[in-house]
C-alpha positions in Angstrom: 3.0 -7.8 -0.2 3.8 -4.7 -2.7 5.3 -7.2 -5.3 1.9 -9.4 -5.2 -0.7 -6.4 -5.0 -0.3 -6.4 -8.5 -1.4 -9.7 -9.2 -5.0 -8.8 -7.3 -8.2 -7.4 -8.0 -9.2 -3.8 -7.1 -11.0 -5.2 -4.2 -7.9 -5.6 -2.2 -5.7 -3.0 -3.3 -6.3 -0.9 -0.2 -5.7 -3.8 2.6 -2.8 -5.2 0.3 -1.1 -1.6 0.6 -2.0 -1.7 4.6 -0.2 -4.5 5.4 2.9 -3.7 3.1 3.0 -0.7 5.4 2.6 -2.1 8.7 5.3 -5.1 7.7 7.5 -2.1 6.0 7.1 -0.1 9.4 7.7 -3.1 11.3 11.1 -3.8 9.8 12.3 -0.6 9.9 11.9 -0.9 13.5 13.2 -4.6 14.2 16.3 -3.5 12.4 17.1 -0.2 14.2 15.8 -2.0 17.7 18.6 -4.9 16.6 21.1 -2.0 16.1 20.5 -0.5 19.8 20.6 -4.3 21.5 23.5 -5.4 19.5 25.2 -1.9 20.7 24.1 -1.8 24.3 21.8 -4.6 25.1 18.9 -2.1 25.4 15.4 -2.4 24.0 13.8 1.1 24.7 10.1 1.2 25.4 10.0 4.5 23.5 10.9 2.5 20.4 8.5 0.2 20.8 5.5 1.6 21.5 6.4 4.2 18.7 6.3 0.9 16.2 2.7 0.1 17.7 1.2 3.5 17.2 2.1 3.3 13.8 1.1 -0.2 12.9 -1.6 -1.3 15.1 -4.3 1.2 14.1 -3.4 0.2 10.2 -3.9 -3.5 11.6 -7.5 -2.8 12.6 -8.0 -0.5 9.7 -7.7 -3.4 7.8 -11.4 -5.1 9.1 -12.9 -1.5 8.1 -11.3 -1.4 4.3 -12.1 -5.0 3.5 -15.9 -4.2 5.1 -16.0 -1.4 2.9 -15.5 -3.0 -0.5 -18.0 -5.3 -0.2 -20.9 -3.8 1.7 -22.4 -0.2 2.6 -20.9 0.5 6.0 -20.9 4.1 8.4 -17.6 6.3 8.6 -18.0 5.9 12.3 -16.7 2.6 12.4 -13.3 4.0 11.0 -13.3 6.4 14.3 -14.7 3.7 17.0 -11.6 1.1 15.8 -9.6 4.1 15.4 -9.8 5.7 19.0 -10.2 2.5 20.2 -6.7 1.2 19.1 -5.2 4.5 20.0 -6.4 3.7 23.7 -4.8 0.5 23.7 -1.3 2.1 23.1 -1.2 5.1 24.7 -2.2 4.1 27.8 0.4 1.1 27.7 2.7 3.7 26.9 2.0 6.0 29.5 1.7 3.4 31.9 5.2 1.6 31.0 6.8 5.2 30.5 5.3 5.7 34.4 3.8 9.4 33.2 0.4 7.1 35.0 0.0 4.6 37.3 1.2 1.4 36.1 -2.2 -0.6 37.2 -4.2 2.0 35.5 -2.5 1.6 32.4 -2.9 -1.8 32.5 -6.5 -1.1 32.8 -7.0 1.4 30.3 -5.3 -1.0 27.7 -8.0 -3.9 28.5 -10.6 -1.3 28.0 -9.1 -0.4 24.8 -9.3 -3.8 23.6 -12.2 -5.3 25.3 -14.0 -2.6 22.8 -11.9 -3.2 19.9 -13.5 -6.7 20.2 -16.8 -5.7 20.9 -17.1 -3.8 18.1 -15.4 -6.7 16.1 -17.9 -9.3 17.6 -21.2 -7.6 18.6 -20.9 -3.9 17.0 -21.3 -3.0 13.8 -18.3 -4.2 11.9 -19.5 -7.9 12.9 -23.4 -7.3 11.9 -21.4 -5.6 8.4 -19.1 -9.0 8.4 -22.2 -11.1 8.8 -24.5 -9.6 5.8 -21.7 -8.5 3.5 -22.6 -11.5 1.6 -18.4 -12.2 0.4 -17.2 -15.2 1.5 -13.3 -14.5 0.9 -13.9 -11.4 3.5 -16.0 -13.0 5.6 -13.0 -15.7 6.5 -10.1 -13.4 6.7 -12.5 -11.3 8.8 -13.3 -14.4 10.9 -9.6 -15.3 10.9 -7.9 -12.2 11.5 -10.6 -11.4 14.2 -9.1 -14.4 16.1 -5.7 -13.2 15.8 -6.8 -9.8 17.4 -8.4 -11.9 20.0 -5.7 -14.2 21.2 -2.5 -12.7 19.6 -3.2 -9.5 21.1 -4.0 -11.1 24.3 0.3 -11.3 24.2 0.9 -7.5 24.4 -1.0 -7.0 27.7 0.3 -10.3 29.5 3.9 -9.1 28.8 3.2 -5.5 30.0 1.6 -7.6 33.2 4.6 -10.1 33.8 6.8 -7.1 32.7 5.1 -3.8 34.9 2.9 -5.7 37.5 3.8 -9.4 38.2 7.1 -8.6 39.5 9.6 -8.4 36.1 11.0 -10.2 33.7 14.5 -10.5 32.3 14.6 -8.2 28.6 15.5 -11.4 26.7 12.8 -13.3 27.3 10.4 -9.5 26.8 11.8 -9.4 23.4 10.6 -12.7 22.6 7.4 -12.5 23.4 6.8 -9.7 21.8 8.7 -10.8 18.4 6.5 -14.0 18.1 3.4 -11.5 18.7 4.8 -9.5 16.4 5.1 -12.1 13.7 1.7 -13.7 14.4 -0.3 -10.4 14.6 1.6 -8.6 11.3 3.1 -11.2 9.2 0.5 -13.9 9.6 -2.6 -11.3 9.6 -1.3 -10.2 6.7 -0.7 -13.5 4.9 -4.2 -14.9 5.5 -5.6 -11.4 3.7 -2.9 -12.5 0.9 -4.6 -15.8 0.7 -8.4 -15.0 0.5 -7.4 -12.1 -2.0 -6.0 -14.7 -4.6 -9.0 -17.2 -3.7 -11.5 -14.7 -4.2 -9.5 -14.2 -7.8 -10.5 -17.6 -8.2 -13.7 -17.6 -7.2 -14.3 -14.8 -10.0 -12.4 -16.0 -12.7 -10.0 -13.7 -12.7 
């Protein structure tokens, strides 16, 4: 992703730079988290919550950069996704960590969610997706809205076979969260990749 951004327009610098970072973030963590299981067979939850607070709010950042180079939006979109991510993960957290009850984090996270989604649907940033007039942004925000929808739909049915639905063995925990991990990061990423090099196209650049 940092090797291409050079090949793009202005337009995407910013969300080309985002998901460098969240893939750069992300690796540093698969390969210290491959260190620790390779060592000891153990996958702390600290670890891996401390990847998600990193990554998942430049994730949904993303929808709010793109929306902002092509149409007039309000900073309190930025803070709405913003708090609304940082829900999501700190209440998993807390909730897996047991600092809260594990049901309530369970439910805390949903909320968290359920309102990054509203906002993405009904709220402002899809009203801003639906008028900004950029058909290039207008898919990856289309696209990428999906994967929030039914990729992130993983992290809470793991924490609920994992915390509430009576356990699960940590092989099979790392795997589903690795192929969420790839889907919601390296794919999201990859579509944005795409429509920024269409878009080129589409303006003769």
């Amino acid at each position: 992703f940092f090797l291409e951004r050079g090949r793009l327009s202005n337009r995407w610098a910013t969300v080309m730079n985002l998901v460098g970072v969240i893939a750069l973030m992300s690796s540093i963590h698969y390969f210290y988290a491959k260190n620790l299981w390779v060592l000891n067979g153990q996958a702390p939850i600290a670890l891996r919550y401390i990847d998600w607070l990193l990554t998942f709010p430049l994730t949904i950042l993303t929808f709010y950069v793109m929306l902002n180079s092509v149409t007039d939006i309000k900073r309190g979109m930025f803070w709405r996704l913003l708090v609304g991510t940082l829900v999501f993960v700190v209440a998993g957290f807390l909730g897996a960590a047991g600092y809260m009850s594990k049901t309530l984090g369970f439910i805390v996270w949903l909320a968290g969610w359920l309102y990054i989604l509203g906002e993405l649907y009904v709220g402002e940033a899809g009203r801003a997706n639906a008028r900004c007039g950029n058909e290039n942004v207008q898919m990856v925000f289309f696209s990428n809205r999906l994967i929030i929808t039914i990729g992130w739909a993983i992290y809470p049915m793991g924490y609920f076979i994992e915390h509430l639905g009576g356990g699960i063995d940590p092989n099979s925990v790392n795997v589903i969260y690795n192929l969420a991990d790839f889907l919601n990061k390296i794919v999201f990423g990859l579509i944005i990749y795409k429509a920024a090099i269409q878009d080129m196209r589409v303006n003769g650049q």
